[in-house]
mmJSON file of the N, C-alpha and C atoms, coordinates in Angstrom:
{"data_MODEL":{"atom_site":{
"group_PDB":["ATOM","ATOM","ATOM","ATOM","ATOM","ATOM","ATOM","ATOM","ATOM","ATOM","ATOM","ATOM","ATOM","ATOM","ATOM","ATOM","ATOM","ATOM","ATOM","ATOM","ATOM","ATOM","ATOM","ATOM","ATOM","ATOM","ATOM","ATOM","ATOM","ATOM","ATOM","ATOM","ATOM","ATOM","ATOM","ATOM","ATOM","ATOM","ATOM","ATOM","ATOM","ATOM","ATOM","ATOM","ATOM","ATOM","ATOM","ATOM","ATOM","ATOM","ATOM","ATOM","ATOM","ATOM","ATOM","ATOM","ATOM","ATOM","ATOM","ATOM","ATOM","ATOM","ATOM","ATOM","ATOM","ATOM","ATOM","ATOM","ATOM","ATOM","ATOM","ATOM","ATOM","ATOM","ATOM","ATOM","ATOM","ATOM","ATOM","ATOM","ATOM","ATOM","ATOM","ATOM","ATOM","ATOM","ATOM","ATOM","ATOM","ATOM","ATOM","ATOM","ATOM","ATOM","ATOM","ATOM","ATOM","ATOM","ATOM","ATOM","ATOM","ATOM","ATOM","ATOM","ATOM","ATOM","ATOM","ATOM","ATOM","ATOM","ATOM","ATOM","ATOM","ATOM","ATOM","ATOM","ATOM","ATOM","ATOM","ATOM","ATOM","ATOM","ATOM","ATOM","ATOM","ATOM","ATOM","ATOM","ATOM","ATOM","ATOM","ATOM","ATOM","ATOM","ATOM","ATOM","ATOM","ATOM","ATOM","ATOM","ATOM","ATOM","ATOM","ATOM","ATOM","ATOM","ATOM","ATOM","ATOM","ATOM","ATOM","ATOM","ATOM","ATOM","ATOM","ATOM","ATOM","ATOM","ATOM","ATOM","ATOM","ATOM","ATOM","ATOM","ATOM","ATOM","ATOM","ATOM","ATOM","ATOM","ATOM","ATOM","ATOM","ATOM","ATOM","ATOM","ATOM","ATOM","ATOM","ATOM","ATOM","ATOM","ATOM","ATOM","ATOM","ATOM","ATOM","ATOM","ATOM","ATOM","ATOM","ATOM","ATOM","ATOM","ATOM","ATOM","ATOM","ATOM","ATOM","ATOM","ATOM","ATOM","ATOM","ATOM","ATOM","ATOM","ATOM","ATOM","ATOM","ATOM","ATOM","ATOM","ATOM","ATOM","ATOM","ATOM","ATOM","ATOM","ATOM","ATOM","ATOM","ATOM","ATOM","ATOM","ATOM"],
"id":[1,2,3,4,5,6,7,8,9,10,11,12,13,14,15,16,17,18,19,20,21,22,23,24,25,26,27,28,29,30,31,32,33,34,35,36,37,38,39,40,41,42,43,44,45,46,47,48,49,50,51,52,53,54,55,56,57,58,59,60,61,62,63,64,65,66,67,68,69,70,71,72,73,74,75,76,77,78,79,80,81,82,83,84,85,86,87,88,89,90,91,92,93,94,95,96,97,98,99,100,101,102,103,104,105,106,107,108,109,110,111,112,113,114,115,116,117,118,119,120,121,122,123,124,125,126,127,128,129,130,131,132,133,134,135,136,137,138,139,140,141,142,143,144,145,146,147,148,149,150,151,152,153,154,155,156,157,158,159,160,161,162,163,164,165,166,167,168,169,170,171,172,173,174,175,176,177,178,179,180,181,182,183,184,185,186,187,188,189,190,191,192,193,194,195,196,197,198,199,200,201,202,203,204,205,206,207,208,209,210,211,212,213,214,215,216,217,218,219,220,221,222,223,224,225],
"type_symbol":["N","C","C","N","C","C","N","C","C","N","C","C","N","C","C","N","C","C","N","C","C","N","C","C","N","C","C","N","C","C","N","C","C","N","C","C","N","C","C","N","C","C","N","C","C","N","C","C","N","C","C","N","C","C","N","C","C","N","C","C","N","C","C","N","C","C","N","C","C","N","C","C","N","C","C","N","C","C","N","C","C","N","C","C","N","C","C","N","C","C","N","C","C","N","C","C","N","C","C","N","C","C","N","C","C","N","C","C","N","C","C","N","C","C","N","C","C","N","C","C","N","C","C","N","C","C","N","C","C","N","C","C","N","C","C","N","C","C","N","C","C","N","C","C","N","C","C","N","C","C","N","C","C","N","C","C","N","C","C","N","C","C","N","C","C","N","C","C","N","C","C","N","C","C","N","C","C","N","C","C","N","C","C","N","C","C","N","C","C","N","C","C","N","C","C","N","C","C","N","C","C","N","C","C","N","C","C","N","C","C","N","C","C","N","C","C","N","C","C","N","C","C","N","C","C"],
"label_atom_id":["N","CA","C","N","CA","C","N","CA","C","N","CA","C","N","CA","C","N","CA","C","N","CA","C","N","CA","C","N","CA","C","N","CA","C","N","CA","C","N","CA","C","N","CA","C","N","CA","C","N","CA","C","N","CA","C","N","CA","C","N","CA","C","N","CA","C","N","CA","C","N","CA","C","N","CA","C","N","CA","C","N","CA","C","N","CA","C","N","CA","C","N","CA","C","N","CA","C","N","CA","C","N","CA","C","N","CA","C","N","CA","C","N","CA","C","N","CA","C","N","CA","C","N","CA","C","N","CA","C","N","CA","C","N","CA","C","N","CA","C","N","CA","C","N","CA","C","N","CA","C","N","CA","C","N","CA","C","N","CA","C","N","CA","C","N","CA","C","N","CA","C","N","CA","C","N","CA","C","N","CA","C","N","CA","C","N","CA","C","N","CA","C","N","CA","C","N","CA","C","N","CA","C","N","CA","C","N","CA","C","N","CA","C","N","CA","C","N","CA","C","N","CA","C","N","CA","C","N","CA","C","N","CA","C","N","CA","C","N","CA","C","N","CA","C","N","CA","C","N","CA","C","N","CA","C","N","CA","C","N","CA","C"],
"label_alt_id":[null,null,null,null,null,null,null,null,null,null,null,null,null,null,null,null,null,null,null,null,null,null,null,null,null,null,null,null,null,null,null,null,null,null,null,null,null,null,null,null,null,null,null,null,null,null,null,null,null,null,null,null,null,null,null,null,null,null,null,null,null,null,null,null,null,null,null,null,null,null,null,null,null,null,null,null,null,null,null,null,null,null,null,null,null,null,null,null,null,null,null,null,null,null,null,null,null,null,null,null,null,null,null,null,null,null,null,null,null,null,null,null,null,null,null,null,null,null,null,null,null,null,null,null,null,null,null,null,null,null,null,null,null,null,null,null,null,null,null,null,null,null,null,null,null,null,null,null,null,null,null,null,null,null,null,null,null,null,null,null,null,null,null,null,null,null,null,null,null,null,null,null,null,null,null,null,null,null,null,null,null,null,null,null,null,null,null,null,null,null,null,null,null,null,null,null,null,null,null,null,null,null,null,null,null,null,null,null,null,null,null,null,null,null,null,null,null,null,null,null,null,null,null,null,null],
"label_comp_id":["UNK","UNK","UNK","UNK","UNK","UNK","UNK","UNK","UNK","UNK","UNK","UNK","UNK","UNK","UNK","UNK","UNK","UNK","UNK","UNK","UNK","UNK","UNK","UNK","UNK","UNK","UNK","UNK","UNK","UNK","UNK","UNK","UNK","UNK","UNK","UNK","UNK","UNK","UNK","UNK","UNK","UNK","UNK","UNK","UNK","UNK","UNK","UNK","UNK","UNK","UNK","UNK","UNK","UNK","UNK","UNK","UNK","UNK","UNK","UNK","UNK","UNK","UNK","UNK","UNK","UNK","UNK","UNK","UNK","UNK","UNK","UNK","UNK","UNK","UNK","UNK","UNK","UNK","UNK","UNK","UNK","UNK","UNK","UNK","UNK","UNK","UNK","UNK","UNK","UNK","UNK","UNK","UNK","UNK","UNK","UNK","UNK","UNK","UNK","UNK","UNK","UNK","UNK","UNK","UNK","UNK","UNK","UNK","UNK","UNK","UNK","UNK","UNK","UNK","UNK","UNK","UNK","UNK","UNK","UNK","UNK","UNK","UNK","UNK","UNK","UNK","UNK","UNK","UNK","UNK","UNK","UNK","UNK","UNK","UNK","UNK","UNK","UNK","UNK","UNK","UNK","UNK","UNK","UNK","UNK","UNK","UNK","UNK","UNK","UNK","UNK","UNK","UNK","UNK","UNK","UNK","UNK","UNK","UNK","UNK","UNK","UNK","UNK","UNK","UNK","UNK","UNK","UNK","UNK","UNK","UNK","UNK","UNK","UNK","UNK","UNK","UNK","UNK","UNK","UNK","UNK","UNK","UNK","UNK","UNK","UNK","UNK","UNK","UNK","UNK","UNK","UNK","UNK","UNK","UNK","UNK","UNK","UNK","UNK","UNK","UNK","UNK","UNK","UNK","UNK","UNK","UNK","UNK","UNK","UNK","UNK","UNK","UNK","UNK","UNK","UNK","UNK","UNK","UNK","UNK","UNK","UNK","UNK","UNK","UNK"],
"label_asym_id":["A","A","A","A","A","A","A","A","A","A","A","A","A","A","A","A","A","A","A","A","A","A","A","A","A","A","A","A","A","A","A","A","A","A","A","A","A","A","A","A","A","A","A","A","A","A","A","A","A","A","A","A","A","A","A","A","A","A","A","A","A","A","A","A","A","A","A","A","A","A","A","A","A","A","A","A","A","A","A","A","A","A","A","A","A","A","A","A","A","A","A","A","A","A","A","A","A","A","A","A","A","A","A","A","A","A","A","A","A","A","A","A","A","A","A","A","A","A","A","A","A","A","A","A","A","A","A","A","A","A","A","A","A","A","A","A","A","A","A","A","A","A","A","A","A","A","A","A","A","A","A","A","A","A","A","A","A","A","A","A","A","A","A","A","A","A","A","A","A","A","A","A","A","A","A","A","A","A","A","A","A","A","A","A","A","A","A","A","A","A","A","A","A","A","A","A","A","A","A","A","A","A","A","A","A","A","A","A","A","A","A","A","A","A","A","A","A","A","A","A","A","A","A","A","A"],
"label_entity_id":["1","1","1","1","1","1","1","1","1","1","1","1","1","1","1","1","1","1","1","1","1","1","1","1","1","1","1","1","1","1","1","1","1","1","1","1","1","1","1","1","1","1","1","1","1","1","1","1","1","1","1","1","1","1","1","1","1","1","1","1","1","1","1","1","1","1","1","1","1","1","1","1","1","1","1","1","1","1","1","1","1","1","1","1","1","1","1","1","1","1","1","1","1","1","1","1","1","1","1","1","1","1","1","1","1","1","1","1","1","1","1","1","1","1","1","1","1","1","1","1","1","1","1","1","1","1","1","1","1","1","1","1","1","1","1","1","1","1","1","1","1","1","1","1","1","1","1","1","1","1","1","1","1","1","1","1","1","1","1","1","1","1","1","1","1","1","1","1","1","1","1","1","1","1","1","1","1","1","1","1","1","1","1","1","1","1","1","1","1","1","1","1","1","1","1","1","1","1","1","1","1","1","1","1","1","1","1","1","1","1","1","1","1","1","1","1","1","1","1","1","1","1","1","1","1"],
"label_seq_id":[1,1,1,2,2,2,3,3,3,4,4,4,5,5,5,6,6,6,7,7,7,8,8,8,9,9,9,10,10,10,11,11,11,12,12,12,13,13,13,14,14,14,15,15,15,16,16,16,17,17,17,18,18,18,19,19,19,20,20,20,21,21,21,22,22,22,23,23,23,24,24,24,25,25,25,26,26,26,27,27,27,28,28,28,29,29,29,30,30,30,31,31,31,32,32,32,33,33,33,34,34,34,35,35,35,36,36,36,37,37,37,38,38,38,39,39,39,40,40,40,41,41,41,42,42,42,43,43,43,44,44,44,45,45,45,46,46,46,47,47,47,48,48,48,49,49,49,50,50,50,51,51,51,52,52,52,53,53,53,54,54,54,55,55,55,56,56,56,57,57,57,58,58,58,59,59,59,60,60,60,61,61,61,62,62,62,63,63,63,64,64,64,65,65,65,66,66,66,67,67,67,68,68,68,69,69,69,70,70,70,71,71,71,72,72,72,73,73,73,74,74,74,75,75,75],
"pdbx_PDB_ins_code":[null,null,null,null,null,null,null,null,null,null,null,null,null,null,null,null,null,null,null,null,null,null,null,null,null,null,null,null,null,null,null,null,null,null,null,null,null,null,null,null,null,null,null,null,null,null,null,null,null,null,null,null,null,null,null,null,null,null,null,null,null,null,null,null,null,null,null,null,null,null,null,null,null,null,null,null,null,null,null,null,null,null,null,null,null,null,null,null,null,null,null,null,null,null,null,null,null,null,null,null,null,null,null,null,null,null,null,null,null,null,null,null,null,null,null,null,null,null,null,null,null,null,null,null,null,null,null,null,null,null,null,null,null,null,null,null,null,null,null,null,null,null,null,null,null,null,null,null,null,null,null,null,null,null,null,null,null,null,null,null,null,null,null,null,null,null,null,null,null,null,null,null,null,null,null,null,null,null,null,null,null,null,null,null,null,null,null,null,null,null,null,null,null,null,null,null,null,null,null,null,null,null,null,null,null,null,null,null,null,null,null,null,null,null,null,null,null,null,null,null,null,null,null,null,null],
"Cartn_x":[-97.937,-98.574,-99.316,-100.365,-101.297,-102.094,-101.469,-101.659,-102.536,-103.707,-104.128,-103.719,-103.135,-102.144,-102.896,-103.005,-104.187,-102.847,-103.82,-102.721,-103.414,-102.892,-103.2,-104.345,-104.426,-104.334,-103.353,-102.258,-100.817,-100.55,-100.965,-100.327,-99.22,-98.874,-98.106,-98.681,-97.903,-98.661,-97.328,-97.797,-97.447,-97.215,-96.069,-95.844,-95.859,-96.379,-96.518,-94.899,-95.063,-93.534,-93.331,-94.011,-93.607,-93.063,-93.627,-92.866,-92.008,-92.098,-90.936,-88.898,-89.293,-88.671,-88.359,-89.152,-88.841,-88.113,-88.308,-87.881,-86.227,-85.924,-85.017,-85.192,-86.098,-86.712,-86.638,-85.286,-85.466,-86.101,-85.844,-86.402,-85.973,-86.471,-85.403,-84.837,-85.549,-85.134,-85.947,-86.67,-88.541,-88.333,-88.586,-88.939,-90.233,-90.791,-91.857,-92.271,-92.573,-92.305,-93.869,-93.834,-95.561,-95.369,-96.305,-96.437,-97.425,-97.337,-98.608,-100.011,-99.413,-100.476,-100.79,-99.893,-100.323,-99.212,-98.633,-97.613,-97.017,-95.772,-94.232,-93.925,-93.698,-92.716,-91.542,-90.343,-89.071,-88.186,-86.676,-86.341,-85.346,-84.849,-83.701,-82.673,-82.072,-80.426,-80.404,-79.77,-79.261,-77.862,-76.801,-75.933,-75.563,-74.661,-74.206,-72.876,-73.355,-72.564,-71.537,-70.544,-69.943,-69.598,-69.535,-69.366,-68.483,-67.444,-65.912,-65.99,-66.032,-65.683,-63.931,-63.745,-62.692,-60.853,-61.882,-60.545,-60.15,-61.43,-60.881,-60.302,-60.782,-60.289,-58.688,-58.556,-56.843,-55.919,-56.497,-56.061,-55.824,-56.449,-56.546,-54.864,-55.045,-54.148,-52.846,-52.527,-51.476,-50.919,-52.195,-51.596,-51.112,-52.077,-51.644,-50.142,-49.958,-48.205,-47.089,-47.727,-46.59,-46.625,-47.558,-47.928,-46.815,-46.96,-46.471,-44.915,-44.389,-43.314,-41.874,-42.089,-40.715,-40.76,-41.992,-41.98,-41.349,-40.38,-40.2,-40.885,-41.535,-42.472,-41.624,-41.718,-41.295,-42.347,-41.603,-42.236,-42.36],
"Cartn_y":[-73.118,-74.351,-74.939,-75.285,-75.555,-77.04,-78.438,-79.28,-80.29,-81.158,-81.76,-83.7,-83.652,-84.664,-85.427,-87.27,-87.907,-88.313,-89.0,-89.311,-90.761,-92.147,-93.382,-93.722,-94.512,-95.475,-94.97,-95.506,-95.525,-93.974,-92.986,-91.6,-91.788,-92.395,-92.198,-91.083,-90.499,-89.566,-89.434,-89.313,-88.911,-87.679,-86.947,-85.477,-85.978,-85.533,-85.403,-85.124,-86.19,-86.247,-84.987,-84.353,-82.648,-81.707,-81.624,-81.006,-81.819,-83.593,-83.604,-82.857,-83.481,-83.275,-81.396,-80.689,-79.334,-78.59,-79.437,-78.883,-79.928,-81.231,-81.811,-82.819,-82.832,-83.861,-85.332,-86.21,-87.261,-88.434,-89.281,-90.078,-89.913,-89.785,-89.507,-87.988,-87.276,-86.12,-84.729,-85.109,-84.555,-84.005,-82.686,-82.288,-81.782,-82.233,-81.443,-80.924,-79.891,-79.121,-78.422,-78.699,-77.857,-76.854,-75.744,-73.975,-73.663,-72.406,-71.841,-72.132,-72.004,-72.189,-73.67,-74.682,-75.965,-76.903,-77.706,-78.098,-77.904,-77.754,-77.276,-78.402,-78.707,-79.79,-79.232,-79.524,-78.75,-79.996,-79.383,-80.486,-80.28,-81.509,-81.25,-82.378,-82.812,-83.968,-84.144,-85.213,-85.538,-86.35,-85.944,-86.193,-86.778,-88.095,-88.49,-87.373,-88.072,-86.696,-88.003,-87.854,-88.564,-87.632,-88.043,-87.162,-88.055,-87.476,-87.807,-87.963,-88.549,-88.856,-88.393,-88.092,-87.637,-88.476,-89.924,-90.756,-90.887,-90.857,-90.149,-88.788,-87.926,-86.482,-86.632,-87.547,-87.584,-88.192,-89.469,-89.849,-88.792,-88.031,-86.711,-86.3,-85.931,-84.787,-85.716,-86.687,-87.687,-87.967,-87.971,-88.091,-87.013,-85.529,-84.309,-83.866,-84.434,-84.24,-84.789,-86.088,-86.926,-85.928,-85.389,-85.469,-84.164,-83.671,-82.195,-82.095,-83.259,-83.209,-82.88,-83.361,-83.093,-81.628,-80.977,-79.507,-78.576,-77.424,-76.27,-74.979,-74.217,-73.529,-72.25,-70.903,-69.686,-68.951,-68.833,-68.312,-66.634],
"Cartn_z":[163.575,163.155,164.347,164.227,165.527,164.666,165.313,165.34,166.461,166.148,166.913,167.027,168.478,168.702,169.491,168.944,169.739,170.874,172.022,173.241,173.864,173.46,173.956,175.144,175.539,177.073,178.09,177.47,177.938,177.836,177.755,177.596,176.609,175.745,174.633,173.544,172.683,172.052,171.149,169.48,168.383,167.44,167.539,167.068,165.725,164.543,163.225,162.981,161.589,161.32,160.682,159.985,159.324,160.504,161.369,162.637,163.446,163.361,163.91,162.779,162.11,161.025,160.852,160.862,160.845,162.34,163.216,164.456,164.853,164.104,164.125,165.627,165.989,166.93,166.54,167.481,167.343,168.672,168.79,169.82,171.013,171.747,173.207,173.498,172.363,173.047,173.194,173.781,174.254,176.125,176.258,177.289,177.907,178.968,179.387,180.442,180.051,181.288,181.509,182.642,183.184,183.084,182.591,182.709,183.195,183.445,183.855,182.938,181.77,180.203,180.068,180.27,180.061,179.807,179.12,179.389,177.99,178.043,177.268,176.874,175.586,175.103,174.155,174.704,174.269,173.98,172.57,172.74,173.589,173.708,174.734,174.736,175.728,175.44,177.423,177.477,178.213,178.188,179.047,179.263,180.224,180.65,181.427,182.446,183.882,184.711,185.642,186.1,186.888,187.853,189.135,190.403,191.001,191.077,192.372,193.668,193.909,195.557,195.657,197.092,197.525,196.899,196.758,196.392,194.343,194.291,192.721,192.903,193.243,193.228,193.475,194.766,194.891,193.725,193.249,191.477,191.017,190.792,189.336,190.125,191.458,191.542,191.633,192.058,191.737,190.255,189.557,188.182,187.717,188.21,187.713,187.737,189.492,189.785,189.156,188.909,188.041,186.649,185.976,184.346,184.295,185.341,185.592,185.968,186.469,187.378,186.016,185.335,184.127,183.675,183.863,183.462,184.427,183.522,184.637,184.119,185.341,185.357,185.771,184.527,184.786,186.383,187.271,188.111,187.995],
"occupancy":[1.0,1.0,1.0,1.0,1.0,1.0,1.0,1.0,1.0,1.0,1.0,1.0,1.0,1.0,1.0,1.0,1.0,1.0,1.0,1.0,1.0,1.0,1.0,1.0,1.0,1.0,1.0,1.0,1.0,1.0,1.0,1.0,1.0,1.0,1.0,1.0,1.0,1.0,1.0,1.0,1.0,1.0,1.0,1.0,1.0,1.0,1.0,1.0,1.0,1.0,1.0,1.0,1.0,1.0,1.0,1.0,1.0,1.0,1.0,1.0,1.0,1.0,1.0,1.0,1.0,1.0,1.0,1.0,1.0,1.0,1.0,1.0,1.0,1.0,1.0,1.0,1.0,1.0,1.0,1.0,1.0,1.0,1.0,1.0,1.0,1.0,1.0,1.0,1.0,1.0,1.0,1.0,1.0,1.0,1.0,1.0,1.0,1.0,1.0,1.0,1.0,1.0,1.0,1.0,1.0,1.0,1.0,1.0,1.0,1.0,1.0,1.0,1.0,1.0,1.0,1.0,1.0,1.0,1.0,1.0,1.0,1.0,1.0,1.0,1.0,1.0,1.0,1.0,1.0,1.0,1.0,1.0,1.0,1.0,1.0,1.0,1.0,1.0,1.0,1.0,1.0,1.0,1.0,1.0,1.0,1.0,1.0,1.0,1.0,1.0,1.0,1.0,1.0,1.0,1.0,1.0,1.0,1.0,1.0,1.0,1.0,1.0,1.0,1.0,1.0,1.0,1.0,1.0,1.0,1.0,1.0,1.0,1.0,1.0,1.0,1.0,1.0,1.0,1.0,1.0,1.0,1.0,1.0,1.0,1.0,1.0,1.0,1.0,1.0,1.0,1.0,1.0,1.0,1.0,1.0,1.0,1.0,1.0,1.0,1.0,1.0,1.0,1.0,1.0,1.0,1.0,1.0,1.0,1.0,1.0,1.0,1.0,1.0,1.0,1.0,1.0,1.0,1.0,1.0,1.0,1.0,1.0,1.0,1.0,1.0],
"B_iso_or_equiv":[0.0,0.0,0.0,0.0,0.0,0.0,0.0,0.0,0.0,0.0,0.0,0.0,0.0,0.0,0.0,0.0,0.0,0.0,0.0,0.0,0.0,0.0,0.0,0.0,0.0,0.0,0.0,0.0,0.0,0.0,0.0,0.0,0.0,0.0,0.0,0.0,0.0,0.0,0.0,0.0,0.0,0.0,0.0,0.0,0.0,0.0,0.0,0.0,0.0,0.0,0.0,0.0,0.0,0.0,0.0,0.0,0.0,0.0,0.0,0.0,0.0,0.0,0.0,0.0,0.0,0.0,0.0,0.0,0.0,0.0,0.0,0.0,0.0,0.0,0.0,0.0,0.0,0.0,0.0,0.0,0.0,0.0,0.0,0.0,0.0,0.0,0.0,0.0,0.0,0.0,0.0,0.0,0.0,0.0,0.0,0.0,0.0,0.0,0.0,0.0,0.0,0.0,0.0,0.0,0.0,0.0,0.0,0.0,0.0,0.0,0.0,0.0,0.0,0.0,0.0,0.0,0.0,0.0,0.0,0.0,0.0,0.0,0.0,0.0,0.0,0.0,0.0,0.0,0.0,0.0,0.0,0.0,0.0,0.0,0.0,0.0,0.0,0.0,0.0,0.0,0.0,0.0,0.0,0.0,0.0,0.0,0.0,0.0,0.0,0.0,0.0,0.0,0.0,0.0,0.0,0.0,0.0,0.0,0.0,0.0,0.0,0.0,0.0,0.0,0.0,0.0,0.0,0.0,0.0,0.0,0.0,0.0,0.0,0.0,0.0,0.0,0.0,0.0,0.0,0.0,0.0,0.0,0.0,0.0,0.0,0.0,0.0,0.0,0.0,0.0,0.0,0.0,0.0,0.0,0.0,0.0,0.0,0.0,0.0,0.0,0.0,0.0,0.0,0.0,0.0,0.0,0.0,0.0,0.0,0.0,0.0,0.0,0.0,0.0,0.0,0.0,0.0,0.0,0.0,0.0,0.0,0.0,0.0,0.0,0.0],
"pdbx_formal_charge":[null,null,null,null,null,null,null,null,null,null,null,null,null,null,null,null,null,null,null,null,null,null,null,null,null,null,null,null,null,null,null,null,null,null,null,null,null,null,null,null,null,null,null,null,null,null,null,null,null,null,null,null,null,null,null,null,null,null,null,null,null,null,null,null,null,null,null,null,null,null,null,null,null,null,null,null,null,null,null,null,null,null,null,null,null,null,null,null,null,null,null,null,null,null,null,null,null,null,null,null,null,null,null,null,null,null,null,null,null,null,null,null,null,null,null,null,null,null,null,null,null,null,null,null,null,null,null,null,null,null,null,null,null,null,null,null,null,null,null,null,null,null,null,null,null,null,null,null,null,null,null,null,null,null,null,null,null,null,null,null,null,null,null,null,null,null,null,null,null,null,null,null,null,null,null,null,null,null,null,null,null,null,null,null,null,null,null,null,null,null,null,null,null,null,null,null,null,null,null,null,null,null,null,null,null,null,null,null,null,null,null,null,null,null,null,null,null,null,null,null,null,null,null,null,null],
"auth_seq_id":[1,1,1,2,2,2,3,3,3,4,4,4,5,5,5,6,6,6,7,7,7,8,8,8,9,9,9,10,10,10,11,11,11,12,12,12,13,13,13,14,14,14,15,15,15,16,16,16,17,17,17,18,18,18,19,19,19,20,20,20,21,21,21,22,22,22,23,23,23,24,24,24,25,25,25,26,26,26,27,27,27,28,28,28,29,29,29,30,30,30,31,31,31,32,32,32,33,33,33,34,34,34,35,35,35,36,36,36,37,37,37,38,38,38,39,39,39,40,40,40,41,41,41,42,42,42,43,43,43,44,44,44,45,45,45,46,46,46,47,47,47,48,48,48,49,49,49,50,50,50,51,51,51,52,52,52,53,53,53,54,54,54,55,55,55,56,56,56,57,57,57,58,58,58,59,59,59,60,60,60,61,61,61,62,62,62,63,63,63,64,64,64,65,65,65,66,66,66,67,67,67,68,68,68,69,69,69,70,70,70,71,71,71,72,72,72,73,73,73,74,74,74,75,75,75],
"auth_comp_id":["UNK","UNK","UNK","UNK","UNK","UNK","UNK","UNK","UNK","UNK","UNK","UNK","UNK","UNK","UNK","UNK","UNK","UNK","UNK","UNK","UNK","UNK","UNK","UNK","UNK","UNK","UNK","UNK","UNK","UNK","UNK","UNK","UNK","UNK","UNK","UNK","UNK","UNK","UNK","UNK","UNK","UNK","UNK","UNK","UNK","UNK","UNK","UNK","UNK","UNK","UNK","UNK","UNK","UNK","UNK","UNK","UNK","UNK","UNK","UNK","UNK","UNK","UNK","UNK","UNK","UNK","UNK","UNK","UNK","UNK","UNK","UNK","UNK","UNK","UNK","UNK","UNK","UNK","UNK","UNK","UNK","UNK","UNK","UNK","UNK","UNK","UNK","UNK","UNK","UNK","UNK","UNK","UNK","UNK","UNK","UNK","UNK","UNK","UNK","UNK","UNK","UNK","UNK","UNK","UNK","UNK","UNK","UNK","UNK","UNK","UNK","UNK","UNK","UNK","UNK","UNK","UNK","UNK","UNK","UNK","UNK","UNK","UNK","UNK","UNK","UNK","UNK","UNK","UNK","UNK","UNK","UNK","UNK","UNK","UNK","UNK","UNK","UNK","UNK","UNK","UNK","UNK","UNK","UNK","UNK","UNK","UNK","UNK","UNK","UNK","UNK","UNK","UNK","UNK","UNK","UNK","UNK","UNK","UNK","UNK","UNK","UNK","UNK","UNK","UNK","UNK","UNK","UNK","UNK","UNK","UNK","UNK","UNK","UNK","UNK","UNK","UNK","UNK","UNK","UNK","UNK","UNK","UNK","UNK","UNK","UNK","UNK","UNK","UNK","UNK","UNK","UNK","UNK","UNK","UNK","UNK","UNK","UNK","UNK","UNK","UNK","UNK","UNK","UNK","UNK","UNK","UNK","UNK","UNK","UNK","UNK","UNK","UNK","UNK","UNK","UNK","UNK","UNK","UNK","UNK","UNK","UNK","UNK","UNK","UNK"],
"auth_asym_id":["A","A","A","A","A","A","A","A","A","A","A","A","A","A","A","A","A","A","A","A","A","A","A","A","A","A","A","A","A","A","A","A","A","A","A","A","A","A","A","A","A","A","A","A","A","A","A","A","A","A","A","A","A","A","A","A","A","A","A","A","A","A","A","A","A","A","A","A","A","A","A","A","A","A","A","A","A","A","A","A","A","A","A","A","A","A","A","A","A","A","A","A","A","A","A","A","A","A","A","A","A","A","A","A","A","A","A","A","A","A","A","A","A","A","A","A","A","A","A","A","A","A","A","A","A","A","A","A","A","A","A","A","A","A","A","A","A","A","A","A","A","A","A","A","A","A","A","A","A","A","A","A","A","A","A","A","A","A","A","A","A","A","A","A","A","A","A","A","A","A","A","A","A","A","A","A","A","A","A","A","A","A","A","A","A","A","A","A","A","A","A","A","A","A","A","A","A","A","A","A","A","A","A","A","A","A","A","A","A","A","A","A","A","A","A","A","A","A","A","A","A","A","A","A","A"],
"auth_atom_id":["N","CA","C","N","CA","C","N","CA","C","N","CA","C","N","CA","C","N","CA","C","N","CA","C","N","CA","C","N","CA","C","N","CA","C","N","CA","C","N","CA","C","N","CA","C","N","CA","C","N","CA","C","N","CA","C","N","CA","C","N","CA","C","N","CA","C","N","CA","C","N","CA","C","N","CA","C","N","CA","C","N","CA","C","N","CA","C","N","CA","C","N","CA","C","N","CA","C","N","CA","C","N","CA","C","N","CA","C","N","CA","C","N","CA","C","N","CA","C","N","CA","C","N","CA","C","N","CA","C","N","CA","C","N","CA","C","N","CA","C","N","CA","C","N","CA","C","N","CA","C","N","CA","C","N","CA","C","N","CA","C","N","CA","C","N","CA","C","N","CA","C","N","CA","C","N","CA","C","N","CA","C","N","CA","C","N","CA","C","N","CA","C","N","CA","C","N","CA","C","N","CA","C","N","CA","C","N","CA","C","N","CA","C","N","CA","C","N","CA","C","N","CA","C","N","CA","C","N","CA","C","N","CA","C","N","CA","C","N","CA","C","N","CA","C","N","CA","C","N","CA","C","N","CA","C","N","CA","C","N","CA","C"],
"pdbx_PDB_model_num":[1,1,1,1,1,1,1,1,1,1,1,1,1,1,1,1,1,1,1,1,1,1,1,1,1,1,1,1,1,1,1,1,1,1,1,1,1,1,1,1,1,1,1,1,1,1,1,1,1,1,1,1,1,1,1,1,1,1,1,1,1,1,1,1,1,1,1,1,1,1,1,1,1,1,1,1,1,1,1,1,1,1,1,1,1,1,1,1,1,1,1,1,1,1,1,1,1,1,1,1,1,1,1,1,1,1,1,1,1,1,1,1,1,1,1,1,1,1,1,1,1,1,1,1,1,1,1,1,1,1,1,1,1,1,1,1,1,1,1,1,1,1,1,1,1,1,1,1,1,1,1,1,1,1,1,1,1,1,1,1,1,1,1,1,1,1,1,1,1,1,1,1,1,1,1,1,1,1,1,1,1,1,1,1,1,1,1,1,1,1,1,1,1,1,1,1,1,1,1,1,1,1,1,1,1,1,1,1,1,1,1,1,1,1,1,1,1,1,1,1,1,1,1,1,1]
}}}
């Protein structure tokens, strides 16, 4: 399907709802990516990431010991 897509002022630009709809494309979840050919629009997701510092990391393993401590483990 080879569609012609107008593109604002603002670089905003409108995918036809028949292909959004056939590809399951909702708001917010549009990738683009430069190619060699021109640019890629894929869908895609983003997820929230949390990264530990040393003093959370020690939480985990404090809690781990406690969570762990009533169990006996076949060696």
């Amino acid at each position: 399907m080879t569609k012609v897509i107008n593109i604002n002022g603002r670089g905003t630009l409108t995918l036809p709802k028949e292909l959004r709809q056939r590809l399951g494309i909702k708001a917010g979840q549009i990738v683009a990516e430069e190619t060699d050919e021109g640019i890629l629009l894929r869908v895609g997701a983003a997820f929230p990431v949390e990264i530990y510092d040393e003093k959370r990391l020690a939480e985990f393993s404090r809690n781990n010991e406690t969570a762990l401590a009533g169990y006996r483990f076949k060696r």
